[in-house]
MARNURO-125740 format. One line per field, with one value per atom (N, C-alpha, C): chain; atom name; residue in three letters; residue number from 1; x, y, z. Coordinates in nm, 2 decimals. Layout:
// MARNURO-125740
mol (A/...)
atom (CA/...)
type (Ala/...)
seq (NUM/...)
px (X/...)
py (Y/...)
pz (Z/...)
This chain:
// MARNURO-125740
mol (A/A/A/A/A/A/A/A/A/A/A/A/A/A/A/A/A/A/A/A/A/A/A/A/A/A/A/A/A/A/A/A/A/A/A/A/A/A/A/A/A/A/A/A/A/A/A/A/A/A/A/A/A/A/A/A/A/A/A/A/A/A/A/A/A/A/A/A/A/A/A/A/A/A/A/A/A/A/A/A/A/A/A/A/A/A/A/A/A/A/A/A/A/A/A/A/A/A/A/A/A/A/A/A/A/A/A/A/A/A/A/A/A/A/A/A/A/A/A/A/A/A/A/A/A/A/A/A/A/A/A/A/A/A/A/A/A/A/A/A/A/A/A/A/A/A/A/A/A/A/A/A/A/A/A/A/A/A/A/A/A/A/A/A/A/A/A/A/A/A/A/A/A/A/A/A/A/A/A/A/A/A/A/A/A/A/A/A/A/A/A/A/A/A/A/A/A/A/A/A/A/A/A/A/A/A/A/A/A/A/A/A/A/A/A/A/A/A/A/A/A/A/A/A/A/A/A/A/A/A/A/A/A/A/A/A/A/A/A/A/A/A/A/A/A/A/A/A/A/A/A/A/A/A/A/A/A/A/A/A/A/A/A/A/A/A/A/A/A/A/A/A/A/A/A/A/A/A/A/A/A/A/A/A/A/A/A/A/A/A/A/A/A/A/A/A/A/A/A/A/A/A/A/A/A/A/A/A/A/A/A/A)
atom (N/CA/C/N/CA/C/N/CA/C/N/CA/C/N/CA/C/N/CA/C/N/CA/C/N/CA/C/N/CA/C/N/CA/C/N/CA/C/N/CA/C/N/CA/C/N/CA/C/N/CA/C/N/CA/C/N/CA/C/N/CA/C/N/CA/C/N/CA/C/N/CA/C/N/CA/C/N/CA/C/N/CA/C/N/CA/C/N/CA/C/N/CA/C/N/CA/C/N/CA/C/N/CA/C/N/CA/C/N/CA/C/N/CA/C/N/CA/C/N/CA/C/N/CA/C/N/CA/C/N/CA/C/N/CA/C/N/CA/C/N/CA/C/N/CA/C/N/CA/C/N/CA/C/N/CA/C/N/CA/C/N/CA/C/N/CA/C/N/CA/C/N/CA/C/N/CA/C/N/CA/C/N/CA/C/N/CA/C/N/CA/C/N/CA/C/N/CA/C/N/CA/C/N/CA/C/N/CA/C/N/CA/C/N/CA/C/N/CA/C/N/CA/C/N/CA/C/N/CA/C/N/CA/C/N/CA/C/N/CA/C/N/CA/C/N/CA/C/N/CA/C/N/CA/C/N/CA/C/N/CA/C/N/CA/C/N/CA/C/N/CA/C/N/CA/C/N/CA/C/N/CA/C/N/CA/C/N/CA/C/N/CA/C/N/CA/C/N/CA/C/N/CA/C/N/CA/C/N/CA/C/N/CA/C/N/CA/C/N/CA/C/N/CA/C/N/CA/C/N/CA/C/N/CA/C/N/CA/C/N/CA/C/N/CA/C/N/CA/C/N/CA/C/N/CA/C/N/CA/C/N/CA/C)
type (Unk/Unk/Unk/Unk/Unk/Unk/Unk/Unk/Unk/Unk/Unk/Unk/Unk/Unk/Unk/Unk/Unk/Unk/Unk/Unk/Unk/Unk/Unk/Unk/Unk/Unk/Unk/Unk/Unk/Unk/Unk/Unk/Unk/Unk/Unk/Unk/Unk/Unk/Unk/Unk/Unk/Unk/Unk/Unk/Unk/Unk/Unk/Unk/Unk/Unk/Unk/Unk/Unk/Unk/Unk/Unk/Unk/Unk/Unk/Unk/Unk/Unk/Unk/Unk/Unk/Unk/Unk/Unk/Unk/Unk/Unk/Unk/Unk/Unk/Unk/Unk/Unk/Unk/Unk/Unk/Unk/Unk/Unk/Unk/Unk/Unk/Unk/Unk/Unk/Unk/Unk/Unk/Unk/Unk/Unk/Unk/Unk/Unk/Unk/Unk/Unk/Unk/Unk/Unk/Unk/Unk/Unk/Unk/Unk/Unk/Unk/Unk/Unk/Unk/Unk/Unk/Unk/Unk/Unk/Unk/Unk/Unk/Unk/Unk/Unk/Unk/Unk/Unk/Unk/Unk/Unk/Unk/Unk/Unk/Unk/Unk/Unk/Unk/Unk/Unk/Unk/Unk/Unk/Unk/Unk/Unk/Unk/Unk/Unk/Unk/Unk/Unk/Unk/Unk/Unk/Unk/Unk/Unk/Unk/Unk/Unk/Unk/Unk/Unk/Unk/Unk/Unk/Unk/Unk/Unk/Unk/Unk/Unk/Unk/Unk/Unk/Unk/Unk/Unk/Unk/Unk/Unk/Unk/Unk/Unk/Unk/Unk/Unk/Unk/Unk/Unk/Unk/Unk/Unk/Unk/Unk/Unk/Unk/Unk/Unk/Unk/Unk/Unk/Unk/Unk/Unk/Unk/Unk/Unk/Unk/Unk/Unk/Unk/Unk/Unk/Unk/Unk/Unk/Unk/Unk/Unk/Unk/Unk/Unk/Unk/Unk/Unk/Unk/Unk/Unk/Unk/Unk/Unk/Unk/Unk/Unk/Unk/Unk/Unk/Unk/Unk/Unk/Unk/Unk/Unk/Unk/Unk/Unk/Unk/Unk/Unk/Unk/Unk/Unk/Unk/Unk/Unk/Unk/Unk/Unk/Unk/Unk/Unk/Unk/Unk/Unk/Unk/Unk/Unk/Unk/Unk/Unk/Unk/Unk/Unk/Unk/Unk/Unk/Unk/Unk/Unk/Unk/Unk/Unk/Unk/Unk/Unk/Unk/Unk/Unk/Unk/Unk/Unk/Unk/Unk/Unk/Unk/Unk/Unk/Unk/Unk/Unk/Unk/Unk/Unk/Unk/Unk/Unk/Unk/Unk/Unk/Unk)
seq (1/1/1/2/2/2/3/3/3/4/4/4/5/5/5/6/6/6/7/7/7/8/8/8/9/9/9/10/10/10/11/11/11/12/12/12/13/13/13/14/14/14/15/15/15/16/16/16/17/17/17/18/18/18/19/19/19/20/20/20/21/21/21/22/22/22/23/23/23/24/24/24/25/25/25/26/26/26/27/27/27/28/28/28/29/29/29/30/30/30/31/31/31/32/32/32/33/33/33/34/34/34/35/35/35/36/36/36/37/37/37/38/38/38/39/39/39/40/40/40/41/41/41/42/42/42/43/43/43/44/44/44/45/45/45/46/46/46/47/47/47/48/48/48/49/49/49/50/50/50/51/51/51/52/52/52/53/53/53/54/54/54/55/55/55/56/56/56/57/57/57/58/58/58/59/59/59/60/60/60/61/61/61/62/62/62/63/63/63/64/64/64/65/65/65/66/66/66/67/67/67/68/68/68/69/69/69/70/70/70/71/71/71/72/72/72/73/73/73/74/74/74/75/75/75/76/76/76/77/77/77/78/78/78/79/79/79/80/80/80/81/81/81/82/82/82/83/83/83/84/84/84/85/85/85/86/86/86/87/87/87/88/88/88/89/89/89/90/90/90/91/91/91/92/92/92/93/93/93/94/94/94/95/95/95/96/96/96/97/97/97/98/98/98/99/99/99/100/100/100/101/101/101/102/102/102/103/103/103/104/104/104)
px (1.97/1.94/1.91/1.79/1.76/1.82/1.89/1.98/1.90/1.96/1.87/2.00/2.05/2.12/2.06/2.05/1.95/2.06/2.05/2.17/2.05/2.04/1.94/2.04/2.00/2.04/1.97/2.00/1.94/1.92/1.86/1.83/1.94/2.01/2.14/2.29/2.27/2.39/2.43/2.39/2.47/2.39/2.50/2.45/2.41/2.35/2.37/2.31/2.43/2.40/2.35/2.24/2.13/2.16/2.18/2.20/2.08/2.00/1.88/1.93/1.90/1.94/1.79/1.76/1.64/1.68/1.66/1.70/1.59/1.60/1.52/1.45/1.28/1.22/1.23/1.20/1.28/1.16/1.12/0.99/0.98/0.87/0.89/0.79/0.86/0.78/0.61/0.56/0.40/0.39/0.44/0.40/0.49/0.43/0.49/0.62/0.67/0.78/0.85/0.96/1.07/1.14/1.14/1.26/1.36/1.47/1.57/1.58/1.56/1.58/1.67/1.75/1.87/1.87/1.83/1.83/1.94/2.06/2.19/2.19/2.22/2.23/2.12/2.00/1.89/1.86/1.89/1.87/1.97/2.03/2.13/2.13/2.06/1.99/1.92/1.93/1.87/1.72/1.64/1.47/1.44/1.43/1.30/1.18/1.10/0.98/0.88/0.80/0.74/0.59/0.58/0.45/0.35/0.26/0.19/0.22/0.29/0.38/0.47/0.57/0.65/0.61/0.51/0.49/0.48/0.43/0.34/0.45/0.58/0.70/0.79/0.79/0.86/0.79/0.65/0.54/0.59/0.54/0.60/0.69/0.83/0.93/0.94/0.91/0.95/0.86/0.73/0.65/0.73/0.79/0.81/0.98/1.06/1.14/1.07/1.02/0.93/0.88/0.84/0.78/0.89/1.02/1.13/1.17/1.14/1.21/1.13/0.97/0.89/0.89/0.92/0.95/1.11/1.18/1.29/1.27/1.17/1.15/1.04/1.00/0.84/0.92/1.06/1.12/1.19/1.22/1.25/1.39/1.43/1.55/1.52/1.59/1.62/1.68/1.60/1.63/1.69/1.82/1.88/1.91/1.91/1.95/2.11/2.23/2.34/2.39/2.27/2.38/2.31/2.24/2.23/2.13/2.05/1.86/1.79/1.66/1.57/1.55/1.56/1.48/1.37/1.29/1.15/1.04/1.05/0.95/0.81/0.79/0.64/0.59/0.68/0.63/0.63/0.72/0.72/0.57/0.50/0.39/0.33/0.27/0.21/0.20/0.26/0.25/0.15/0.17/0.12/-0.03/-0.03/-0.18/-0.28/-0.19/-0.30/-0.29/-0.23/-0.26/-0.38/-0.35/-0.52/-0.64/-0.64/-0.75/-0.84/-0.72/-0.77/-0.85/-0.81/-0.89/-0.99/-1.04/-1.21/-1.26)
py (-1.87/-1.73/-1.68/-1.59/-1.53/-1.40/-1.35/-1.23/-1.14/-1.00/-0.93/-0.78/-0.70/-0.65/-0.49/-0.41/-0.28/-0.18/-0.08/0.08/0.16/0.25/0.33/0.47/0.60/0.68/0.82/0.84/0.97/1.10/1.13/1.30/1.39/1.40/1.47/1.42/1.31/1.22/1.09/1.09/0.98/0.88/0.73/0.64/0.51/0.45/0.38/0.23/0.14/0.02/-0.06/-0.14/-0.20/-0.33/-0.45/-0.56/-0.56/-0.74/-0.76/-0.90/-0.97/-1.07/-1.14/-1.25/-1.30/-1.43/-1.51/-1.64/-1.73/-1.84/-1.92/-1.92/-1.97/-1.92/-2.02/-2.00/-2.08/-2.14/-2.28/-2.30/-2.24/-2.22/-2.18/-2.23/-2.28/-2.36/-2.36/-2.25/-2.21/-2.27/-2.28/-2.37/-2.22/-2.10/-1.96/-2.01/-1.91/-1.93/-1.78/-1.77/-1.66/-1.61/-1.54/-1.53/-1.39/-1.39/-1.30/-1.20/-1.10/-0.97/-0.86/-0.89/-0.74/-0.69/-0.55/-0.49/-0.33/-0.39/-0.28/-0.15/-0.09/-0.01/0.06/0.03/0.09/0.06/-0.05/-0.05/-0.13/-0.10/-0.08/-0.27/-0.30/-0.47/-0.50/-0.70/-0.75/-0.80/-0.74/-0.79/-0.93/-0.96/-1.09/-1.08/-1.17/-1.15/-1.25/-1.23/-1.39/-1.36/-1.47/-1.53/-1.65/-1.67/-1.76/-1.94/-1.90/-2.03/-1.99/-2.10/-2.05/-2.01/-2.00/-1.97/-1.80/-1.78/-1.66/-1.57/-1.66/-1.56/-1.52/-1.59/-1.56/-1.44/-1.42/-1.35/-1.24/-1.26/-1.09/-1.02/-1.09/-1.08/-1.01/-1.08/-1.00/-0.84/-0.88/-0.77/-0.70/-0.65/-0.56/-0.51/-0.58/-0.55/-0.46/-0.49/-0.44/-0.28/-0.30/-0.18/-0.06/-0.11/-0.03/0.06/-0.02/-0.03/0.12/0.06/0.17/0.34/0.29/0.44/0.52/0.43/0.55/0.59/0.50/0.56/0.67/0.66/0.78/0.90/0.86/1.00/1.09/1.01/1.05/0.95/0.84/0.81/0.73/0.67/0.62/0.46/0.39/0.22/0.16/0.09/0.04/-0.16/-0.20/-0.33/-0.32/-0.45/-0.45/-0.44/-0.50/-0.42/-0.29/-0.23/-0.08/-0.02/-0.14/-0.10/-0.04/-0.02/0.04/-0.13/-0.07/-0.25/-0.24/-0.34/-0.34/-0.39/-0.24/-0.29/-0.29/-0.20/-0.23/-0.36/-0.42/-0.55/-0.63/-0.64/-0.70/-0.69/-0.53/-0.50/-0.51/-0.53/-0.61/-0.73/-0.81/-0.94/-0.96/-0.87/-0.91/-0.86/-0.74/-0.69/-0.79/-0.87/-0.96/-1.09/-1.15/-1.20/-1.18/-1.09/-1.06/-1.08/-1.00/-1.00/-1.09/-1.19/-1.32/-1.38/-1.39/-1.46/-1.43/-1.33/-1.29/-1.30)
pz (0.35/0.35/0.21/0.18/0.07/0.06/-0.03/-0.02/-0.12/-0.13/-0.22/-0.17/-0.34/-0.30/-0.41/-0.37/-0.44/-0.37/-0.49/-0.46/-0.49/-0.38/-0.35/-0.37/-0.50/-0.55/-0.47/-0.38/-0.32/-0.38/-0.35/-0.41/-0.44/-0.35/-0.29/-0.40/-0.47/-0.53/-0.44/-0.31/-0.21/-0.33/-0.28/-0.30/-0.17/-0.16/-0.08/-0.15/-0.06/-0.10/0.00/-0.04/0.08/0.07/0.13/0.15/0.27/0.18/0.27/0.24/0.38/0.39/0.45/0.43/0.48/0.54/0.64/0.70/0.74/0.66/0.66/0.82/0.82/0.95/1.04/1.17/1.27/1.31/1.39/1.46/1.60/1.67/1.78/1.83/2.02/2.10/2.10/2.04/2.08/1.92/1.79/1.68/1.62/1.60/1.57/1.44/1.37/1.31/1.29/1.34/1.35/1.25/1.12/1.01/1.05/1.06/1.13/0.98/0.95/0.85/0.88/0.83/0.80/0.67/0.73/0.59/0.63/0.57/0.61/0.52/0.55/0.63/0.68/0.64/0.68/0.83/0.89/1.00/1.09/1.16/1.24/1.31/1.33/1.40/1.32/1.30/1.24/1.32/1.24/1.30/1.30/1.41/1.38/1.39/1.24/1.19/1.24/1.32/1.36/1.28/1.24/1.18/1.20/1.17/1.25/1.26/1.09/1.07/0.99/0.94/0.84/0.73/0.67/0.53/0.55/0.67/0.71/0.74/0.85/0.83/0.74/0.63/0.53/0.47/0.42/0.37/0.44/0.59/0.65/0.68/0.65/0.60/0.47/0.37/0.24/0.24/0.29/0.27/0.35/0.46/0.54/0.46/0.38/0.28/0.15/0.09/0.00/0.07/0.18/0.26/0.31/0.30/0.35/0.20/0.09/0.01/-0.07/-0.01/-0.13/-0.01/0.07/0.17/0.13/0.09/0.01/-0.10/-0.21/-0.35/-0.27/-0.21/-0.15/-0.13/-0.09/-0.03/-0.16/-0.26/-0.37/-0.41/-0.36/-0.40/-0.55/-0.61/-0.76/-0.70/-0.73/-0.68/-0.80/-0.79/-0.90/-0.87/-0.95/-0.92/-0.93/-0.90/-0.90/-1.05/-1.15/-1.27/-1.36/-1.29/-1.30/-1.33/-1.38/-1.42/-1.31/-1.35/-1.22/-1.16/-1.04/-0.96/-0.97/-1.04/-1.06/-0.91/-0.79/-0.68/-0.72/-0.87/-0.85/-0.93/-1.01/-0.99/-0.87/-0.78/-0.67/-0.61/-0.58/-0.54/-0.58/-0.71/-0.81/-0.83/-0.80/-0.76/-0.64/-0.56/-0.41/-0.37/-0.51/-0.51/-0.59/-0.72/-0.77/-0.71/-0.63/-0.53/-0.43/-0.37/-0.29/-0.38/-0.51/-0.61/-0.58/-0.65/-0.72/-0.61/-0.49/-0.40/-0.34/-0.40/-0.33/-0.45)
């Protein structure tokens, strides 16, 4: 399991602390691959991610973390890592935009 632990500073003063848990991806009978995603307290159930294989479920896995992540900074919250910096998501998204680049 890939873990990932970010305090999300709301507008208001709340804090909240988000635990994302990622699980290695599962094979499935059609070839498919399953990665199980909890991301607490944002969402109540842990998601499963299917992708076309495992490379692909991990990929839409993280992306759809990443994607959770940049919808509370959009709302206005303040993303911190566990020892108290900003969590750097736009590197994360930056990684993932020069990726595409490069390959056309």
């Amino acid at each position: 399991m890939v873990n990932l632990n970010v305090l999300a500073r709301m507008n208001d003063g709340r804090e909240i602390a988000i635990h994302v848990g990622i699980a290695a991806p599962e094979t499935q009978p059609d070839g498919s691959a399953v990665c199980r995603v909890s991301v607490a307290p944002l969402e109540q159930q842990p998601l499963d991610v299917r992708g076309v294989d495992s490379f692909h479920a991990v990929w839409l896995a993280c992306a759809l973390v990443l994607k959770l992540l940049s919808h509370l900074r959009s709302a206005g919250a303040e993303l911190l890592s566990a020892d108290g910096s900003a969590f750097p998501l736009d590197a994360y998204l930056a990684g993932l935009d020069e990726g595409a680049n490069k390959s056309r």
